[in-house]
DSSP file (Angstrom, degrees, kcal/mol; ACC not computed):
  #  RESIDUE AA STRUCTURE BP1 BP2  ACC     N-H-->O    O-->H-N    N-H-->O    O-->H-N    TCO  KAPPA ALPHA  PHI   PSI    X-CA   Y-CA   Z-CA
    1    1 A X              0   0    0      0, 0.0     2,-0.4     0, 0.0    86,-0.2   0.000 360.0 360.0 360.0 155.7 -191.8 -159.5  127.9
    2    2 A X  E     -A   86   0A   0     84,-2.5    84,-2.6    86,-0.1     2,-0.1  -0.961 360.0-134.7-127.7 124.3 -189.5 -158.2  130.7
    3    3 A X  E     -A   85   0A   0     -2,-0.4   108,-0.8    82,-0.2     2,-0.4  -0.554  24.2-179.2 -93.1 175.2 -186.9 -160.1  132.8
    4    4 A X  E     -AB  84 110A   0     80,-2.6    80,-2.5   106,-0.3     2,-0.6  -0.969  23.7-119.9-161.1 147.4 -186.7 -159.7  136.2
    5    5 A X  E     -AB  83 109A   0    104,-1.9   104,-1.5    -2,-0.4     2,-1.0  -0.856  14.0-159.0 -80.2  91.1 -184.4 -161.0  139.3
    6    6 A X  E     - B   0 108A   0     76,-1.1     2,-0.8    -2,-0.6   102,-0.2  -0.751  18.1-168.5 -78.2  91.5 -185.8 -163.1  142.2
    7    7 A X  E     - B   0 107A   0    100,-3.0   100,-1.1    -2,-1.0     2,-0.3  -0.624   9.3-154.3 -80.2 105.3 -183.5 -162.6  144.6
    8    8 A X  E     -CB  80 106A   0     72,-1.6    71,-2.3    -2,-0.8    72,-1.1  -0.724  17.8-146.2 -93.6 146.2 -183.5 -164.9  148.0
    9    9 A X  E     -C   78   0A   0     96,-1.0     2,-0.4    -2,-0.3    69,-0.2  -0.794  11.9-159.7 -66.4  95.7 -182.0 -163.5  150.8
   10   10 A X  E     -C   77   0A   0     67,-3.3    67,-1.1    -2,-0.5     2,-0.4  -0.979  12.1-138.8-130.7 139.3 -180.0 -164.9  153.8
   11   11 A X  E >   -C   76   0A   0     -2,-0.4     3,-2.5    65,-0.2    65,-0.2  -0.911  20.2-127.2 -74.6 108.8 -179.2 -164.0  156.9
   12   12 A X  T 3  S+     0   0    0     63,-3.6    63,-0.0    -2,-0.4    -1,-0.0  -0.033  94.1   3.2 -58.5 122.6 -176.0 -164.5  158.3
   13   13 A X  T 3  S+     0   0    0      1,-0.3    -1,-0.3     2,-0.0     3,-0.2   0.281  86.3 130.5 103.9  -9.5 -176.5 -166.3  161.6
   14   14 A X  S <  S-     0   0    0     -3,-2.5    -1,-0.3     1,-0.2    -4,-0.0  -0.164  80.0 -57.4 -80.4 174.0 -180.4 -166.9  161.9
   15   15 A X        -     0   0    0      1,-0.0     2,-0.5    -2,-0.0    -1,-0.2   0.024  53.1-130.0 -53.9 121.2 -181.3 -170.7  162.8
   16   16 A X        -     0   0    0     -3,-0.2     2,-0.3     1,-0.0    -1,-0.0  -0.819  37.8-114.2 -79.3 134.6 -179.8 -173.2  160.3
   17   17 A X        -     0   0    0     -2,-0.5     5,-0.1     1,-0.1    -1,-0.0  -0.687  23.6 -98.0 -78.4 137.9 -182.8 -175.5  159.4
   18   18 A X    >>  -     0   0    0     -2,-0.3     4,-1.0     1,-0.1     3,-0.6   0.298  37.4-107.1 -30.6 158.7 -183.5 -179.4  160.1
   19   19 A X  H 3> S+     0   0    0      2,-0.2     4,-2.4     1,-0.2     5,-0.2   0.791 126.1  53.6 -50.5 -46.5 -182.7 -182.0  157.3
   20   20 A X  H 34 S+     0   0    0      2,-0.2    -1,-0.2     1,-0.2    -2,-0.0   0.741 110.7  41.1 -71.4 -29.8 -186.7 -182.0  157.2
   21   21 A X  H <> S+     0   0    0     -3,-0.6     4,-3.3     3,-0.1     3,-0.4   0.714 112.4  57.8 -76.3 -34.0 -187.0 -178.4  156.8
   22   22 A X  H >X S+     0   0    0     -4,-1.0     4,-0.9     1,-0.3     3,-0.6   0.970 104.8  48.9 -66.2 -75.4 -184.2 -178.5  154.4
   23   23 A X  H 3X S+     0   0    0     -4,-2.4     4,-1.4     1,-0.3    -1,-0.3   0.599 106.6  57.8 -54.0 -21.9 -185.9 -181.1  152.0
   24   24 A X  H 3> S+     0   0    0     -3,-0.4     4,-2.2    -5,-0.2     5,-0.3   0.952 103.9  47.7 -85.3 -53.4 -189.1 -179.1  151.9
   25   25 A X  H <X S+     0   0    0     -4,-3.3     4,-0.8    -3,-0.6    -2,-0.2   0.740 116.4  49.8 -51.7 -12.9 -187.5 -175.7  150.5
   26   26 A X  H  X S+     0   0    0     -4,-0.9     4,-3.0     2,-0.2     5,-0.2   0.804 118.1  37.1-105.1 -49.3 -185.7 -178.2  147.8
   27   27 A X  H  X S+     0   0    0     -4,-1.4     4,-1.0    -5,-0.3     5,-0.2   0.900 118.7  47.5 -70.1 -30.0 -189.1 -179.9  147.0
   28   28 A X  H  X S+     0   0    0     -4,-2.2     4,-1.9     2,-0.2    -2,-0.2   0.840 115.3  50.9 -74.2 -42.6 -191.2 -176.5  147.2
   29   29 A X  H  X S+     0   0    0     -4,-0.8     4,-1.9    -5,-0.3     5,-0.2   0.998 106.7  52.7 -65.3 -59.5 -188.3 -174.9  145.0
   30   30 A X  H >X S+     0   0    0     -4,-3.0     4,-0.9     2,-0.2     3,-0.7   0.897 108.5  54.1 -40.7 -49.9 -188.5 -177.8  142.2
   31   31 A X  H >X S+     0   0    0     -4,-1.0     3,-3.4     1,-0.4     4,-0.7   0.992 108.7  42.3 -67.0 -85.9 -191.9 -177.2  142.0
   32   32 A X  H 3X S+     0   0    0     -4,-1.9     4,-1.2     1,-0.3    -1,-0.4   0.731 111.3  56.6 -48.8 -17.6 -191.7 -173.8  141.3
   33   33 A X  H <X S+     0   0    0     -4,-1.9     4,-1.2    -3,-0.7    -2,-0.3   0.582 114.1  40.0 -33.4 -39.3 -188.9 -174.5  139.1
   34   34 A X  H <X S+     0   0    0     -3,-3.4     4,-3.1    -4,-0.9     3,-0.4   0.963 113.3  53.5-113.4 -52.5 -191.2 -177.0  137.1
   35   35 A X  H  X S+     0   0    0     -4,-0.7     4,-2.2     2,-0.2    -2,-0.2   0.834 109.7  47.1 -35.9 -56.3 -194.1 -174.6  137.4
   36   36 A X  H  <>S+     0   0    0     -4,-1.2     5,-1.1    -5,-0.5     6,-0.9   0.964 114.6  55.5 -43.7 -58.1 -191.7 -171.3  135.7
   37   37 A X  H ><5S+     0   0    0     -4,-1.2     3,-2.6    -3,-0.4    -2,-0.2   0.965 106.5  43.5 -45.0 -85.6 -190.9 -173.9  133.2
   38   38 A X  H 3<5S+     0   0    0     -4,-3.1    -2,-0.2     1,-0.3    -3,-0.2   0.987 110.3  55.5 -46.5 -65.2 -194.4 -174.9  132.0
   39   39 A X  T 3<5S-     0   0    0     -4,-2.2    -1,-0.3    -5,-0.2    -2,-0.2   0.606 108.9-116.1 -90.3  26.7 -195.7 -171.5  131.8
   40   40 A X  T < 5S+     0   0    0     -3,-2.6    -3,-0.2     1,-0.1    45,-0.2   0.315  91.3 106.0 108.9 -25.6 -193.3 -170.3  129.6
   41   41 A X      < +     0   0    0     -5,-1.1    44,-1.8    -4,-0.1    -4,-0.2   0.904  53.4 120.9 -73.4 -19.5 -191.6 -167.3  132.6
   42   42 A X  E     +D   84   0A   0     -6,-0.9    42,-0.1     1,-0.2     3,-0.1  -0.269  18.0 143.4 -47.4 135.3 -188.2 -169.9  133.1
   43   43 A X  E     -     0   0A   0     40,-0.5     2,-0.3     1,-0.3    41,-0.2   0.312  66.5 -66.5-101.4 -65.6 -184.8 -168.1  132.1
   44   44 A X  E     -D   83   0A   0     39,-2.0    39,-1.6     2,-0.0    -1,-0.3  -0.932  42.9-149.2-171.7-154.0 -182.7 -169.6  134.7
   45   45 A X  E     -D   82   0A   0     37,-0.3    37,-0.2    -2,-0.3     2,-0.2  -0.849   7.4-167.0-175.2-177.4 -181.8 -170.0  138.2
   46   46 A X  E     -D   81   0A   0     35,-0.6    35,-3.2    -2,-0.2     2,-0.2  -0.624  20.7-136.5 158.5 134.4 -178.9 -170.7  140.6
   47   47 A X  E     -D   80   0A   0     33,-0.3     2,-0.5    -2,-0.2    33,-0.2  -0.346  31.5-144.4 -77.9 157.8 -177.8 -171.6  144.4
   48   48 A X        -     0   0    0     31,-1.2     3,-0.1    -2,-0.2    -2,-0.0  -0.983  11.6-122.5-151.3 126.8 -175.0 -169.5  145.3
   49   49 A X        -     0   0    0     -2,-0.5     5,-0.1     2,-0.0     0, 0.0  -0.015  60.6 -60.2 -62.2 163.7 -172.1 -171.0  147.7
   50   50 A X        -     0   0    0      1,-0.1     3,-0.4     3,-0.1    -1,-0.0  -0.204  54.5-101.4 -58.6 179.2 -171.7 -168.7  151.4
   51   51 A X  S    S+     0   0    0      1,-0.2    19,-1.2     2,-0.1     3,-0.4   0.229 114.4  75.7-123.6 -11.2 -170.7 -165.0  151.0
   52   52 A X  S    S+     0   0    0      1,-0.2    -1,-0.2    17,-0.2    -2,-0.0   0.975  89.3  55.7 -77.9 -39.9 -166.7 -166.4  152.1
   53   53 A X  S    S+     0   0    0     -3,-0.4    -1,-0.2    15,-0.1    -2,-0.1   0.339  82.6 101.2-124.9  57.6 -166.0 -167.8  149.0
   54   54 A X        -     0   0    0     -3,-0.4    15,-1.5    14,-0.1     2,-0.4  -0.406  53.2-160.5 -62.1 145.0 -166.6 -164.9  146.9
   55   55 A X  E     -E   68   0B   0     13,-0.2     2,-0.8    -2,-0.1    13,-0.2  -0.938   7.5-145.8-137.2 167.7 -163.7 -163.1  145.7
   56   56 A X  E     -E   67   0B   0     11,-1.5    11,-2.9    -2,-0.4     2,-0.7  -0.862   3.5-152.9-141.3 132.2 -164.0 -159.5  144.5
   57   57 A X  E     -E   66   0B   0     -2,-0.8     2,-0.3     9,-0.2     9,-0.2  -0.846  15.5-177.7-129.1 104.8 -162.0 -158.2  141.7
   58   58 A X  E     -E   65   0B   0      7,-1.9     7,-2.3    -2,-0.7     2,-0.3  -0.800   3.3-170.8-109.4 141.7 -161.2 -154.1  141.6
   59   59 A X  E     +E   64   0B   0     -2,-0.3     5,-0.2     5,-0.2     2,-0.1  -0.786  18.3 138.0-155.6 135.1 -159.4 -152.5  139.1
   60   60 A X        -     0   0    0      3,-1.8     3,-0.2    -2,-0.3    -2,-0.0  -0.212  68.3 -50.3-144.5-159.8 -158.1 -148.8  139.0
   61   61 A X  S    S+     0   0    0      1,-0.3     3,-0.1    -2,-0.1    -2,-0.0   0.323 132.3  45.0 -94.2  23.2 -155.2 -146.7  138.1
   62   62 A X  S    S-     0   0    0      1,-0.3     2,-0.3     0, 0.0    -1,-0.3   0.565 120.3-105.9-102.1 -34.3 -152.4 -148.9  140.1
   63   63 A X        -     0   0    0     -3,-0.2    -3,-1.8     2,-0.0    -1,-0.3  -0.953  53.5 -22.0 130.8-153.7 -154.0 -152.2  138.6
   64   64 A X  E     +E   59   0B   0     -2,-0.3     2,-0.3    -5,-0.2    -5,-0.2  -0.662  50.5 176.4 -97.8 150.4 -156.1 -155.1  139.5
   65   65 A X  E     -E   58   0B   0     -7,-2.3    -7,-1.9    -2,-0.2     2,-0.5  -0.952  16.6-147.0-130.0 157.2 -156.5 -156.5  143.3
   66   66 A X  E     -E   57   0B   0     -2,-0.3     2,-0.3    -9,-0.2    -9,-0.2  -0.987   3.3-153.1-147.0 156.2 -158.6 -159.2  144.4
   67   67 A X  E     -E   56   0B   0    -11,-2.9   -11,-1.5    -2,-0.5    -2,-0.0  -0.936  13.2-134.0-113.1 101.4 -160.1 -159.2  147.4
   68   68 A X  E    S+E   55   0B   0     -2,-0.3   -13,-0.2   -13,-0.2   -14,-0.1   0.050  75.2  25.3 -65.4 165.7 -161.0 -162.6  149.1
   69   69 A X  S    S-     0   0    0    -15,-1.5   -17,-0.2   -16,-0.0   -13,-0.2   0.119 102.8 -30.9  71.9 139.3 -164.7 -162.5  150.5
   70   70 A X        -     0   0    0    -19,-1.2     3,-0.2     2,-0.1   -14,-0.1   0.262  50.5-116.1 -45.4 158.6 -167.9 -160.4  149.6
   71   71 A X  S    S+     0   0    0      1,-0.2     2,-0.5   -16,-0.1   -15,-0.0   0.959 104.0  47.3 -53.6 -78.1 -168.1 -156.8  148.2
   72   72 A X  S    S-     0   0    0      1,-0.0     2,-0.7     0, 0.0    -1,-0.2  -0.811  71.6-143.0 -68.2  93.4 -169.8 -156.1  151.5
   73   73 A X        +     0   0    0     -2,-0.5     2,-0.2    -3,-0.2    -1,-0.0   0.075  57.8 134.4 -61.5  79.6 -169.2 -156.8  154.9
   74   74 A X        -     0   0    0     -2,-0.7    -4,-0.1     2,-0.2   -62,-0.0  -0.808  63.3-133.5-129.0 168.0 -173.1 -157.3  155.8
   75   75 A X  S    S+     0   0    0     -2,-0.2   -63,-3.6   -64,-0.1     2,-0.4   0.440  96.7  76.6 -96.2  -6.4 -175.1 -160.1  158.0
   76   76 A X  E     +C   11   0A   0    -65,-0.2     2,-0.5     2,-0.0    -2,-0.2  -0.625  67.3 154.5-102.7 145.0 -177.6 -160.0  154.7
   77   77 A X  E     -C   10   0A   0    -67,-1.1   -67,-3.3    -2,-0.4     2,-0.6  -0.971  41.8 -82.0-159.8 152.5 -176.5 -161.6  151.7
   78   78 A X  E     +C    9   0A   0     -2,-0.5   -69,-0.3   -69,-0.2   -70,-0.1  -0.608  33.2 172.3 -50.9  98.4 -177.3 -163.3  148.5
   79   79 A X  E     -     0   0A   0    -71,-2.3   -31,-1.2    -2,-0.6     2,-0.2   0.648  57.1 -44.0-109.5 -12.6 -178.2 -166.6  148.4
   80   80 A X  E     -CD   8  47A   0    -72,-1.1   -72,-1.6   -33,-0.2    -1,-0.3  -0.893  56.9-146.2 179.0-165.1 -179.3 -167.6  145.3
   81   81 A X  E     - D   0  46A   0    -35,-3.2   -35,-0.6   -74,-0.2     2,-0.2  -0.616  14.0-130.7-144.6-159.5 -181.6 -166.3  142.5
   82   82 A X  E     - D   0  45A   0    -37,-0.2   -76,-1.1    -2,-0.2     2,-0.3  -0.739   9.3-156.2-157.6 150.3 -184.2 -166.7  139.5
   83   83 A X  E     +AD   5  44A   0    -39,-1.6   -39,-2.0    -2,-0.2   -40,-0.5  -0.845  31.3 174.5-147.0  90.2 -183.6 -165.0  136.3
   84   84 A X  E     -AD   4  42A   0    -80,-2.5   -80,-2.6    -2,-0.3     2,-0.5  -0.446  22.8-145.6 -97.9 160.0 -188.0 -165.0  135.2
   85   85 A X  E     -A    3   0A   0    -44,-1.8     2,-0.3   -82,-0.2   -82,-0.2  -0.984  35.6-176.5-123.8 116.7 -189.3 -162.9  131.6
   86   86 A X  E     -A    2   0A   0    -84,-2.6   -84,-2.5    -2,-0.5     3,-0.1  -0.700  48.9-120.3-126.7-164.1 -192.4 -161.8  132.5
   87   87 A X  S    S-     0   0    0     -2,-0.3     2,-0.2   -86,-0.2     3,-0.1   0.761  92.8 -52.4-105.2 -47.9 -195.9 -159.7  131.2
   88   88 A X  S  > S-     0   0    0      1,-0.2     4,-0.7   -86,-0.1   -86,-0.1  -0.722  70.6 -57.3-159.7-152.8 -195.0 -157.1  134.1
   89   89 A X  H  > S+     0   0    0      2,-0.2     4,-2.1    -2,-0.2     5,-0.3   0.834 122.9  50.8 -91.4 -63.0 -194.3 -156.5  137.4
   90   90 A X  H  4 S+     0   0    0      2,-0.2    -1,-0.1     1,-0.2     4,-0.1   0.576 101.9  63.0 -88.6  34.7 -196.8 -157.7  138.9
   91   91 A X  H >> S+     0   0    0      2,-0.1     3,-4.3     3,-0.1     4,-0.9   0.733 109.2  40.5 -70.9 -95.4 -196.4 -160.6  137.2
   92   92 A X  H 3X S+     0   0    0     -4,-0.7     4,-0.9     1,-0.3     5,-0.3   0.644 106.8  63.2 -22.0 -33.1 -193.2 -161.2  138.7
   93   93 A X  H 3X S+     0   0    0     -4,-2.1     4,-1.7     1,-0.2    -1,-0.3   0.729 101.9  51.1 -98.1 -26.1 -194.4 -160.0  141.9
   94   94 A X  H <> S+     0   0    0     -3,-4.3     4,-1.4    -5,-0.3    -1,-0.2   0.856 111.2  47.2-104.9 -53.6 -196.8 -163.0  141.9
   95   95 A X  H  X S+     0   0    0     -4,-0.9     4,-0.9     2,-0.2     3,-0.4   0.886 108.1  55.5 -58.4-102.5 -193.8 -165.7  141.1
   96   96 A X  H  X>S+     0   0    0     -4,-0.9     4,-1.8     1,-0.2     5,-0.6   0.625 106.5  57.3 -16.1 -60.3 -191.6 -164.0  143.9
   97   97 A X  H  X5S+     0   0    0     -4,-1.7     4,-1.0    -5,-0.3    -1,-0.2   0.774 113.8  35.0 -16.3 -88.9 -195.0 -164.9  146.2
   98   98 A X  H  X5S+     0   0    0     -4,-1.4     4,-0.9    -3,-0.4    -1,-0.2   0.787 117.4  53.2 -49.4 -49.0 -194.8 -168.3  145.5
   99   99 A X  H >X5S+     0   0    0     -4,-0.9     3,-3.6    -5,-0.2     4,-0.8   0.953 115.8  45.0 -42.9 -83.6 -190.4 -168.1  145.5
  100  100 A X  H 3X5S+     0   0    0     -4,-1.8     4,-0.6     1,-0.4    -2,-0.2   0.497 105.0  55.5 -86.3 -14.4 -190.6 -166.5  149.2
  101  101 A X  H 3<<S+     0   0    0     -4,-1.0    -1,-0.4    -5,-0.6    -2,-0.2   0.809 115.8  42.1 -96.7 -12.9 -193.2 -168.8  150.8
  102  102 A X  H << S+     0   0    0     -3,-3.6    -2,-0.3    -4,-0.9   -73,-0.2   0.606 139.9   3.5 -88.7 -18.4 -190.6 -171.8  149.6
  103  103 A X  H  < S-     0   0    0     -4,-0.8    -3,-0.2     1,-0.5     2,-0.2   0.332 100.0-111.7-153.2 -18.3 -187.4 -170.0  150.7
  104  104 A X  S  < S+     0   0    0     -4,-0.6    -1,-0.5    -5,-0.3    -2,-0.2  -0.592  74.5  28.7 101.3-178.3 -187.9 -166.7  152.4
  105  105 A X        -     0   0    0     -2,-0.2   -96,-1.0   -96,-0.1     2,-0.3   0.233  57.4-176.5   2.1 116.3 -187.1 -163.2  151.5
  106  106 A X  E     -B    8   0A   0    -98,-0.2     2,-0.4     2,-0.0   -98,-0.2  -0.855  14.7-159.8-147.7 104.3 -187.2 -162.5  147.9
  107  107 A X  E     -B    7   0A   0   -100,-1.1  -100,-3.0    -2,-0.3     2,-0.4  -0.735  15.0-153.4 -77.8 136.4 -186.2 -159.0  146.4
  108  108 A X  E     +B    6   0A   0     -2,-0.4     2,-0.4  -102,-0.2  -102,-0.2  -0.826  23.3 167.2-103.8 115.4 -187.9 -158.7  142.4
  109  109 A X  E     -B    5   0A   0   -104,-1.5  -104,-1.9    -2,-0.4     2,-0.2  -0.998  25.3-136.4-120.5 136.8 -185.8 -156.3  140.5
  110  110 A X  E     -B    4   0A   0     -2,-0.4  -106,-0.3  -106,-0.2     3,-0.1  -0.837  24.1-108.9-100.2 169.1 -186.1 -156.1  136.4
  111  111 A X        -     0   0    0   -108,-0.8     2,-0.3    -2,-0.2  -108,-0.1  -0.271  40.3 -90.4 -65.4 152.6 -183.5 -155.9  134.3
  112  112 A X    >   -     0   0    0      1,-0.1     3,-3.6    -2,-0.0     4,-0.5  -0.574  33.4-112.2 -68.0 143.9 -182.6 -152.6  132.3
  113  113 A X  T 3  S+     0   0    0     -2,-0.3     3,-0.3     1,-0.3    -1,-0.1   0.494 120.5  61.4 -34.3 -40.5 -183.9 -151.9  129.1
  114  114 A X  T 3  S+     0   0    0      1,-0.2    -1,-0.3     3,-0.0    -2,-0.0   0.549  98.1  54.7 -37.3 -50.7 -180.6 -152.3  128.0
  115  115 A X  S <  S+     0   0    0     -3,-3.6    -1,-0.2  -112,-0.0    -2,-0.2   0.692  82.9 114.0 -83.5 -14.9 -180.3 -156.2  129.2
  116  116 A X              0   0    0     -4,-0.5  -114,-0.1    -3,-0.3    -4,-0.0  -0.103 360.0 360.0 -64.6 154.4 -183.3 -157.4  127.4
  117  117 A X              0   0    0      0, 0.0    -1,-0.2     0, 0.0    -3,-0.0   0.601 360.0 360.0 -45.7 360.0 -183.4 -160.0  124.3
């Protein structure tokens, strides 16, 4: 088994959704949540607060700075994740489906060889 990163995606500035829309990504998400869970692919998951209050923490041969606000100054950002163990890729690719039709945009990365159990 393999893990892999389901990454959602937001874009800074696109249409903020209704209360009504709102409650439907949250119910469509449990459900895939419950669904990961039951067949076994759950690792974990996570909401991720706006891209401001990140703080980002370098350190080089004067010392350490931190930096308030994302690593990158982009309109695209992270917005939350899944962290699935699957068969393959296009396992995963098949969970992302279902992830992106509840939430939008969802890049599947796996972990390196290195990161596994």
């Amino acid at each position: 088994m393999r893990q892999y990163m389901l990454a959602v995606h937001s874009v800074e500035g696109q249409t903020e959704p209704t209360e009504e829309e709102a409650q439907t990504v949250f119910r469509e998400t449990d459900r895939i949540n419950e669904e990961l869970r039951a067949a076994g692919a759950w690792v974990f998951a996570g909401g991720l607060l706006a891209p401001e209050s990140a703080t980002v923490v370098r350190v080089d041969s004067r010392g350490t700075t931190m930096t308030d606000g994302p690593f990158a100054e982009t309109r695209e950002h992270l917005g939350g994740f899944w962290i699935i163990r699957c068969e393959d890729l296009d396992q995963a690719l098949a969970w992302a489906e279902k992830c992106a039709a509840a939430c939008g945009p969802v890049e599947v990365r796996p972990f390196d060889e290195f990161s596994q159990d």
